[in-house]
Residue frames relative to the residue before (quaternion, step in Angstrom):
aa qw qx qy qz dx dy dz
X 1.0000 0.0000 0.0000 0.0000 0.00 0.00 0.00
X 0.4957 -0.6317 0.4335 0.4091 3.59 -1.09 0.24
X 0.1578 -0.7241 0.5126 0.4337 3.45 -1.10 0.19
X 0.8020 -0.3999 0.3155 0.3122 3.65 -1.15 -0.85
X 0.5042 0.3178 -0.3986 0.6971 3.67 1.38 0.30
X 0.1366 -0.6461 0.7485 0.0611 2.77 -2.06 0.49
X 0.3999 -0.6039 0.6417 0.2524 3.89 -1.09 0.86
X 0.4149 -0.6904 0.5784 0.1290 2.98 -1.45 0.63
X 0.1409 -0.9599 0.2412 -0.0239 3.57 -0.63 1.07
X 0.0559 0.8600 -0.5068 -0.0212 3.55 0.03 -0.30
X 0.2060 0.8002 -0.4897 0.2782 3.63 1.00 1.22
X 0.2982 0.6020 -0.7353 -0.0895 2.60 -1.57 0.40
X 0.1549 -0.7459 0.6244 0.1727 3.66 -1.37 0.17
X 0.2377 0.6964 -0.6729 0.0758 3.45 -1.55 -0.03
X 0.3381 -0.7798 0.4626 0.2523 3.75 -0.40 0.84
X 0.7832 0.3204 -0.2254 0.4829 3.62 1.65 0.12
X 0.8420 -0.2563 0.0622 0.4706 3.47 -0.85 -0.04
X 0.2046 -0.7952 0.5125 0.2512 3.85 0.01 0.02
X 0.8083 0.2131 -0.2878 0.4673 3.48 1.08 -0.42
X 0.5066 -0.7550 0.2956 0.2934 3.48 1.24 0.90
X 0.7395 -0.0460 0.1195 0.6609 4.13 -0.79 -1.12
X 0.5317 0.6460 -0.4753 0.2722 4.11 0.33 -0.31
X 0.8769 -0.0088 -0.0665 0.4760 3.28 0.83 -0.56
X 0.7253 -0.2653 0.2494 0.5842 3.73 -1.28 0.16
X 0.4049 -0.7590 0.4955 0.1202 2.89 -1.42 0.54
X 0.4818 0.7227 -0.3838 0.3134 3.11 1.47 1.26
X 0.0153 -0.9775 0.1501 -0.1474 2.93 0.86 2.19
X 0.4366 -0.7546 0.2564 0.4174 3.44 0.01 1.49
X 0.3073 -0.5896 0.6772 0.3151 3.34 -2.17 0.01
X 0.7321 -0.3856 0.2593 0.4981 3.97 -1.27 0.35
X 0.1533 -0.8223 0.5480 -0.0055 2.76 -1.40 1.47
X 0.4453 0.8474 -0.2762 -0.0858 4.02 -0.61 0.44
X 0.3352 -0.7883 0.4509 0.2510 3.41 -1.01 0.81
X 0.7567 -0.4653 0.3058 0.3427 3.43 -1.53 0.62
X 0.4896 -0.5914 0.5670 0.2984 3.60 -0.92 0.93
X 0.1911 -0.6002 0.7756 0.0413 3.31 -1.47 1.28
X 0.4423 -0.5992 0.6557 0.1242 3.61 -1.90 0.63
X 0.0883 0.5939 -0.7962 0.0749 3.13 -1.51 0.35
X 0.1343 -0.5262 0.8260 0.1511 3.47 -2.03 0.53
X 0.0733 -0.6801 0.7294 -0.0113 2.96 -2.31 1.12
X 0.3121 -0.6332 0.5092 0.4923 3.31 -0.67 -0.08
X 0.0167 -0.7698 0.6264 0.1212 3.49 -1.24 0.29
X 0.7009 -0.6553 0.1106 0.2589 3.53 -0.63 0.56
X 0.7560 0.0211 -0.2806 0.5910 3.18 2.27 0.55
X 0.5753 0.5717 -0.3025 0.5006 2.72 2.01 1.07
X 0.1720 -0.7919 0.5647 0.1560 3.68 -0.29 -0.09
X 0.6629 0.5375 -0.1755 0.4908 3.94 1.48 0.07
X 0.0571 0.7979 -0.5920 0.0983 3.59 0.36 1.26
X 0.1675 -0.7303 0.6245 0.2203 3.66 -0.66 0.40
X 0.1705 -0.7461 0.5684 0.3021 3.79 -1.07 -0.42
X 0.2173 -0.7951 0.5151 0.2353 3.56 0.24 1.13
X 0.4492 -0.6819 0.4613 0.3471 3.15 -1.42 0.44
X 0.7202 -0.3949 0.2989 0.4858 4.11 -1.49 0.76
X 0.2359 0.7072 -0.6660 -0.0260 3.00 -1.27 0.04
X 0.0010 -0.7139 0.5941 -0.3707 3.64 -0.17 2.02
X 0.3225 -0.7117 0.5556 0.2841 3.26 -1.71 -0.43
X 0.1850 0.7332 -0.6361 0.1535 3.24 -1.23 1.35
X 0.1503 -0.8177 0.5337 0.1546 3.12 -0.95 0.97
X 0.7063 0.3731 -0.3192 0.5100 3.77 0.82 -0.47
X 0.4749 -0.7947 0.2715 0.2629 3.64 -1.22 0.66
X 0.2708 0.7103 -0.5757 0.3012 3.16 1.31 0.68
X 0.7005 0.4069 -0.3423 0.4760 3.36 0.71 -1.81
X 0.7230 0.4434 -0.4300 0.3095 3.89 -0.06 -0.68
X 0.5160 0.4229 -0.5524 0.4998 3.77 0.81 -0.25
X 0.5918 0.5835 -0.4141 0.3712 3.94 0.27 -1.24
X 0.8752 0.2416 -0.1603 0.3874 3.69 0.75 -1.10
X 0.4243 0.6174 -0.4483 0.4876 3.56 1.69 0.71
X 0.6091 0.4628 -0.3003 0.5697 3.78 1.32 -0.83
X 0.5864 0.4329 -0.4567 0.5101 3.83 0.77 0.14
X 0.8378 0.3268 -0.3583 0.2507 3.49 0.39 -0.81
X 0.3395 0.5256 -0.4355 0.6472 3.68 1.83 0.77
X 0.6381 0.5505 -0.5224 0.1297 3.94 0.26 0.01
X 0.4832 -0.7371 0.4260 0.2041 3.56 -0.46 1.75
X 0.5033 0.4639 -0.5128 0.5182 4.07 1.15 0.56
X 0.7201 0.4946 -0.4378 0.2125 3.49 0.60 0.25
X 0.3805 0.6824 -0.2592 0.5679 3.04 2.22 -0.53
X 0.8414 -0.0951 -0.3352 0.4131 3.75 0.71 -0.51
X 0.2614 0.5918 -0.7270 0.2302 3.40 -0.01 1.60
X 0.5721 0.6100 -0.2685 0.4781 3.47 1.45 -1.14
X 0.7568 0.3957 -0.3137 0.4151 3.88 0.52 -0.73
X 0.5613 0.5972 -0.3271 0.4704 3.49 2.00 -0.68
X 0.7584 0.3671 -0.2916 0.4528 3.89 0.54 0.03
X 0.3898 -0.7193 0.5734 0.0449 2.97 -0.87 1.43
X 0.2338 -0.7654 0.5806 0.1498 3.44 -1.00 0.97
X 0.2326 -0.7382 0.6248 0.1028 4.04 -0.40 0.81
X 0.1476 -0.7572 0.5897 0.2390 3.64 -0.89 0.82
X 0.7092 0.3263 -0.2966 0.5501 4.11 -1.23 0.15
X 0.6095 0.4787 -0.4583 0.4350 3.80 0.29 0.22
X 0.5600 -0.5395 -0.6277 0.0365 1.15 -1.53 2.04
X 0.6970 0.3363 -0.2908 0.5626 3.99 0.18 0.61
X 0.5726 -0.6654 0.4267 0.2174 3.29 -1.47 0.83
X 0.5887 0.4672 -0.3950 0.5284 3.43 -0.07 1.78
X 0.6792 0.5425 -0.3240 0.3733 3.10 1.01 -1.17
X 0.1956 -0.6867 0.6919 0.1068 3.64 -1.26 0.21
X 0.2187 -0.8072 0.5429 0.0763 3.30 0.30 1.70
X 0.0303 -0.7647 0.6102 0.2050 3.30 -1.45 0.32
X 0.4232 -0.8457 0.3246 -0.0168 3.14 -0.74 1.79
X 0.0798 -0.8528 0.4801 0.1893 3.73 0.28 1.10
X 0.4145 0.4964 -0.6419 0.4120 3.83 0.87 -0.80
X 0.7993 0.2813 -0.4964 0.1886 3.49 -1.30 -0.71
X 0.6862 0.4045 -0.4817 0.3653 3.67 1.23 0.23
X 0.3961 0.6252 -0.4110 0.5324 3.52 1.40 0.09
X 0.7279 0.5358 -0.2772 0.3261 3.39 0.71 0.06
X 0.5887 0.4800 -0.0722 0.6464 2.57 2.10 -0.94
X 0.3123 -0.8210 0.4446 0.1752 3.31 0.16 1.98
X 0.5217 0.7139 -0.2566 0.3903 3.58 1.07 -0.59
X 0.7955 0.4061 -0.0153 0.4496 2.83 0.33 -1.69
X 0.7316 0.5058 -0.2311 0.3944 3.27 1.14 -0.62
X 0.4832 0.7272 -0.1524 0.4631 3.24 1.93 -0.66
X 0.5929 0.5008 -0.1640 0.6089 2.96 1.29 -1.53
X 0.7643 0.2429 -0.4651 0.3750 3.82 0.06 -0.58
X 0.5089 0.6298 -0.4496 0.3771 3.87 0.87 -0.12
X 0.6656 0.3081 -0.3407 0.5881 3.67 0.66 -1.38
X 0.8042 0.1524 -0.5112 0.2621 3.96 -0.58 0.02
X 0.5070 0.4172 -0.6348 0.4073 3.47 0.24 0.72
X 0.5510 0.5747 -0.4631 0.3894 3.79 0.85 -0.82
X 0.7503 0.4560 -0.1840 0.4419 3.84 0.84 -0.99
X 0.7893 0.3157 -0.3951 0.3482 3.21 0.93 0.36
X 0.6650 0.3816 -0.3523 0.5367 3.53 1.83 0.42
X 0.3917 0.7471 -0.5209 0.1306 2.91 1.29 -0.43
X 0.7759 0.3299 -0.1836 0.5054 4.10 1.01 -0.84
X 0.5635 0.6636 -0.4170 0.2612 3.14 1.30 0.41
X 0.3678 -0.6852 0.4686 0.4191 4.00 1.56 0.53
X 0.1192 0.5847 -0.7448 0.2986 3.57 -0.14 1.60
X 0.0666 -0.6891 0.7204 0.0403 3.32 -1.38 0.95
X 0.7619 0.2477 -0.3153 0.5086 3.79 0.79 0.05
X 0.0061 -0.6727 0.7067 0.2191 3.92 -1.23 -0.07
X 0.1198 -0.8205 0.5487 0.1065 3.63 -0.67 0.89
X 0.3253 -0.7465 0.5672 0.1235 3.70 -0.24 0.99
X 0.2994 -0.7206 0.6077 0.1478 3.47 -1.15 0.90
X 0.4090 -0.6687 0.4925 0.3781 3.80 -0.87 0.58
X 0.6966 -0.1003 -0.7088 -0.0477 1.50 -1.90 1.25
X 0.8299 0.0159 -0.2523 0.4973 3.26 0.86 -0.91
X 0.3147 0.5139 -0.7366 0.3073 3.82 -0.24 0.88
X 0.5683 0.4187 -0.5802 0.4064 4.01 0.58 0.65
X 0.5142 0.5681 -0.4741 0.4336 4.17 1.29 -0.35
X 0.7908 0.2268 -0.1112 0.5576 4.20 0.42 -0.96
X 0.5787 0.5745 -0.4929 0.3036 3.49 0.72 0.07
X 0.6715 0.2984 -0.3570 0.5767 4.18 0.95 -1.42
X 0.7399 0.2694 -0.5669 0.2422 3.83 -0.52 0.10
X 0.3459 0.7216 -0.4598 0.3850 3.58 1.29 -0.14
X 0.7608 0.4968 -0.0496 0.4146 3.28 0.91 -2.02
X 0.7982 0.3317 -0.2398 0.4419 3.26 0.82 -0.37
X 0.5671 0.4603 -0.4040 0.5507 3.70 1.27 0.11
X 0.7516 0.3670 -0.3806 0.3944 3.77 0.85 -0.12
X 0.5248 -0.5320 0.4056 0.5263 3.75 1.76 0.31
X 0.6404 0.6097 -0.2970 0.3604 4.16 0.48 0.08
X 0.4611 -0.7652 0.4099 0.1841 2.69 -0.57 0.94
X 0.3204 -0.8061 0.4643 0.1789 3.49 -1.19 0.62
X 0.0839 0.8435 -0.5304 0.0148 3.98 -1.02 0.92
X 0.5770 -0.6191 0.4768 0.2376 3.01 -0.85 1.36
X 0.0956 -0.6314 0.7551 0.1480 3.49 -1.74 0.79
X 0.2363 0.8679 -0.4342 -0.0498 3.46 -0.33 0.81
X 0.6789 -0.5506 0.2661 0.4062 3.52 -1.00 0.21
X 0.8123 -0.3552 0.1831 0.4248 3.74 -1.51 0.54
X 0.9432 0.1795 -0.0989 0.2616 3.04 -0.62 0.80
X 0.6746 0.6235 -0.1509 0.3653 3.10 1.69 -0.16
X 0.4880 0.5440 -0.3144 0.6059 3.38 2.16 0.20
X 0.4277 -0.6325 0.6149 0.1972 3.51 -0.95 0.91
X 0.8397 0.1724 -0.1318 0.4978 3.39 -1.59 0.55
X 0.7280 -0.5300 0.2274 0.3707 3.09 -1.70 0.76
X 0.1459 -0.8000 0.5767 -0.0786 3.54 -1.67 0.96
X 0.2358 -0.8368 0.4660 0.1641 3.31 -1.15 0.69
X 0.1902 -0.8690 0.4440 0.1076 3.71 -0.35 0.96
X 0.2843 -0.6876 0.6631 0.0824 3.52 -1.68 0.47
X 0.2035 -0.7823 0.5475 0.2166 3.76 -0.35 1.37
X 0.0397 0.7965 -0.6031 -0.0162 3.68 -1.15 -0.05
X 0.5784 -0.6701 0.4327 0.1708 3.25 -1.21 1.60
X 0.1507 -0.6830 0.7072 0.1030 3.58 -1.15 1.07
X 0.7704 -0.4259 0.2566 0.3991 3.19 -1.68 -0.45
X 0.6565 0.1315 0.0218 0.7424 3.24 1.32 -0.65
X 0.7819 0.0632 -0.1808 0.5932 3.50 -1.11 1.66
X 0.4363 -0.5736 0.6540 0.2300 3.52 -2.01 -0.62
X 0.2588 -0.7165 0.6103 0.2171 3.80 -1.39 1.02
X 0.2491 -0.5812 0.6611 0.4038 3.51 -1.67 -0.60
X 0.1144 -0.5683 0.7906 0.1973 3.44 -2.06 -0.06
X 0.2536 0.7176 -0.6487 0.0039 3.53 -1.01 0.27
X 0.3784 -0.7115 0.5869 -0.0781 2.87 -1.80 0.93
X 0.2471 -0.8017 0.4372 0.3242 3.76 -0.70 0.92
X 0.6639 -0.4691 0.4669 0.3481 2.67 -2.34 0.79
X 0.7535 0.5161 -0.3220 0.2495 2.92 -1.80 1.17
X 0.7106 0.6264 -0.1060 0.3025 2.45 1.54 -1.50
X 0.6739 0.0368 -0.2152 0.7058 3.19 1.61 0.07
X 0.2408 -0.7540 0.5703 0.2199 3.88 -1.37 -0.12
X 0.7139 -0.5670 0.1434 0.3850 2.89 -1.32 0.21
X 0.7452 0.3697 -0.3049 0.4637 3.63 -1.19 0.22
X 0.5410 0.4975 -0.5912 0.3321 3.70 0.80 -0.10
X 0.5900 -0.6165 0.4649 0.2359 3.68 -2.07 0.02
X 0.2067 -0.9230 0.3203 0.0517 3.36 -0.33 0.95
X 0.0557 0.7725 -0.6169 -0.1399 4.03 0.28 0.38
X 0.3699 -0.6008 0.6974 0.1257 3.58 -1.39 0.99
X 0.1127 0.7340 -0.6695 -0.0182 3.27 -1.22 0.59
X 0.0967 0.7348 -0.6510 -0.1640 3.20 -1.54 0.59
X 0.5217 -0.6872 0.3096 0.3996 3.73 -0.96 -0.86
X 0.7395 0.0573 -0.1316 0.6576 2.98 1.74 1.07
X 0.1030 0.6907 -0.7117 -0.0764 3.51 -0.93 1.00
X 0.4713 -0.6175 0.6192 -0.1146 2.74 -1.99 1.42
X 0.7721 -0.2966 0.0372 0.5608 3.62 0.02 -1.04
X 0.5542 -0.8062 0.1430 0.1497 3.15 1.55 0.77
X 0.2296 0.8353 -0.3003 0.3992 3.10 2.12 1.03
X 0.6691 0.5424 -0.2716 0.4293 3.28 1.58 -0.56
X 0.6641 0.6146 -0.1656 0.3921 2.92 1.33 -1.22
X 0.5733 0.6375 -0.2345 0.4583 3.15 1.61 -1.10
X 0.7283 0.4365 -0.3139 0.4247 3.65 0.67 -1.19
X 0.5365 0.4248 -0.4503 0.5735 3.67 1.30 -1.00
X 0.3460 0.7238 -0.4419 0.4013 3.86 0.14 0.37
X 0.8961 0.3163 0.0253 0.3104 2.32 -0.38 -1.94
X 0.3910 0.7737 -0.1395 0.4786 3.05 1.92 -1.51
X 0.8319 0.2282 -0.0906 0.4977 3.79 0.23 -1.29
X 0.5845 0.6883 -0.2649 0.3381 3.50 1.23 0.08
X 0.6269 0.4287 -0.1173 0.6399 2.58 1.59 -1.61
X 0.7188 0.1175 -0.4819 0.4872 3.54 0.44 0.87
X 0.7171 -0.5724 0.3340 0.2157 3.48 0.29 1.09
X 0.1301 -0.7339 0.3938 -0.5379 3.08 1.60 1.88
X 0.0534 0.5445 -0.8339 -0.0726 3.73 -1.59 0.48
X 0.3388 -0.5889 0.7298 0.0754 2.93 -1.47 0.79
X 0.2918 -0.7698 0.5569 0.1101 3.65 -0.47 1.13
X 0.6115 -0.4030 0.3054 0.6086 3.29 0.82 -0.75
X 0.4979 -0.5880 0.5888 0.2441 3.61 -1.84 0.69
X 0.0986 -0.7381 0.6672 -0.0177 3.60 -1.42 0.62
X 0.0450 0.6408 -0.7636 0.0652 3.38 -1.60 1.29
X 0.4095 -0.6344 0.5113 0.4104 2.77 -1.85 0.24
X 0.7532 0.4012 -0.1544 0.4979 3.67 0.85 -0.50
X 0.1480 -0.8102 0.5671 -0.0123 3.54 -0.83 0.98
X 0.0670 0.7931 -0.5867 -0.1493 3.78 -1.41 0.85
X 0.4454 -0.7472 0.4438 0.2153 3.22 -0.35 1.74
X 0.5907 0.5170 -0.4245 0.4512 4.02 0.75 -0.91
X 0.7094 0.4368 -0.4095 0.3718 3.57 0.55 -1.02
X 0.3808 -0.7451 0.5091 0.2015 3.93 0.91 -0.12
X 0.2180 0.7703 -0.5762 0.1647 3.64 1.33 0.75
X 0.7364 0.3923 -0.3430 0.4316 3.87 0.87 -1.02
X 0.5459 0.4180 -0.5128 0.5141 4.01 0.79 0.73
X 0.5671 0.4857 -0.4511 0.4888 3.69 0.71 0.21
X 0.5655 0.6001 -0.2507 0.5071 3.62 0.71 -1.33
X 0.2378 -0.8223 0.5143 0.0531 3.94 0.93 -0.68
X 0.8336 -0.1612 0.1497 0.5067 4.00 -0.79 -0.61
X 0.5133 0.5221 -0.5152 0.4455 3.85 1.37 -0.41
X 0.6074 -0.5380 0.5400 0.2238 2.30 -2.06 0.79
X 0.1190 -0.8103 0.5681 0.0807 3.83 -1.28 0.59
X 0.5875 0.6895 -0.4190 -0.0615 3.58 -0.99 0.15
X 0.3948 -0.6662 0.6327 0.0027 2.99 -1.55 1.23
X 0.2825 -0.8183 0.4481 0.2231 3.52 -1.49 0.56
X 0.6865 0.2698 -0.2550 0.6253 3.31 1.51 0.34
X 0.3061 -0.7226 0.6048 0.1357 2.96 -1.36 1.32
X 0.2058 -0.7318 0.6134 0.2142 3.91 -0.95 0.11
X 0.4226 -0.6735 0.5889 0.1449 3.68 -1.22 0.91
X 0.8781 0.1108 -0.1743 0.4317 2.93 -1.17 1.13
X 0.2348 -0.7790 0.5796 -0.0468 3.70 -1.55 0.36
């Protein structure tokens, strides 16, 4: 289950290129810097950590560029903008609530421009939004980087013909499916959602864009749960998210 602090983040990992044939191929190996601290209030916590980066860079232009991200003070309030709800929607759970950062005009801004700033040069031609809400941060994502935007959505809810990807839950199996057409082959793809967990969803919208010959640049949340091991499922994709949440 989740618990009720959350670590602030700015992660991403992949042990290979993240922006694939796009650029030089002078590609980083595992990079990190010492965890720095901060207290916030949060709404049943009072304990934000700031984990330290962890990305790839191998020359030190890019690593100074990504040490001044992992001190950026918009990430402290995306982390202070979500409210954590215990027993929702079942007794254990430790909901993490995004409406109350959608509320926060501020806070919400901020999570658009730093995903906008890191693809924004990365020749993405698709953002694919996961239901339900990777459709809230996916179209403005998509439309400040020139990219189009495509729904991954659940059984039945896309008119006209469609192509689907099953995927294992805890009990039984889901769909995600997506219409034909809607992207082709070779174009670039960032998944987004607003939280991977054990990271089954993310996978099929994966798979999904592969199997029509799709790169997946790399997947994006705002909210990570390390206990739930979604990024050891996910495997060699690339992931990143800017808040991490404690516990499960």
């Amino acid at each position: 289950m989740q618990s009720s602090s959350s670590r602030l983040l700015l992660c991403s990992s992949k042990p290979n290129s993240l922006f694939g044939s796009a650029v030089t191929p002078t590609l980083p190996s595992s990079l990190r810097f010492p965890p720095l601290s901060l207290t916030i209030p949060n709404s049943t916590s009072s304990s934000i950590r700031l984990r330290s980066l962890r990305s790839s860079a191998s020359d030190s232009s890019q690593v100074t560029e990504m040490a001044s991200q992992d001190q950026d003070p918009r990430i402290a309030r995306i982390s202070s903008a979500i409210r954590v709800i215990p027993d929702f929607p079942k007794p254990g759970i430790m909901f993490q609530d995004i409406t109350t950062l959608l509320l926060d005009t501020k806070a919400f801004k901020d999570t658009i421009d730093l995903f906008v700033e890191r693809y924004r040069d990365q020749n993405i031609s698709v953002v694919a939004g996961v239901e339900a809400r990777g459709f809230i941060f996916g179209p403005p994502i998509a439309l400040a980087i020139g990219a189009k935007f495509v729904p991954m959505r659940k059984p039945k809810k896309l008119p006209g013909e469609v192509i689907s990807e099953e995927y294992s839950l805890e009990y039984g199996t889901d769909k995600i499916e997506m219409h034909v057409g809607a992207v082709q082959p070779g174009e670039r793809a960032l998944v987004i959602d607003d939280l991977i967990a054990t990271g089954g969803t993310l996978c099929a919208a994966i798979k999904l864009l592969e199997r029509v010959e799709v790169t997946v640049v790399e997947c994006a949340c705002v909210i990570e749960l390390p206990e739930l091991k979604g990024r050891e499922r996910l495997g060699d994709r690339s992931l990143f998210v800017l808040v991490e949440a404690e516990g499960a």
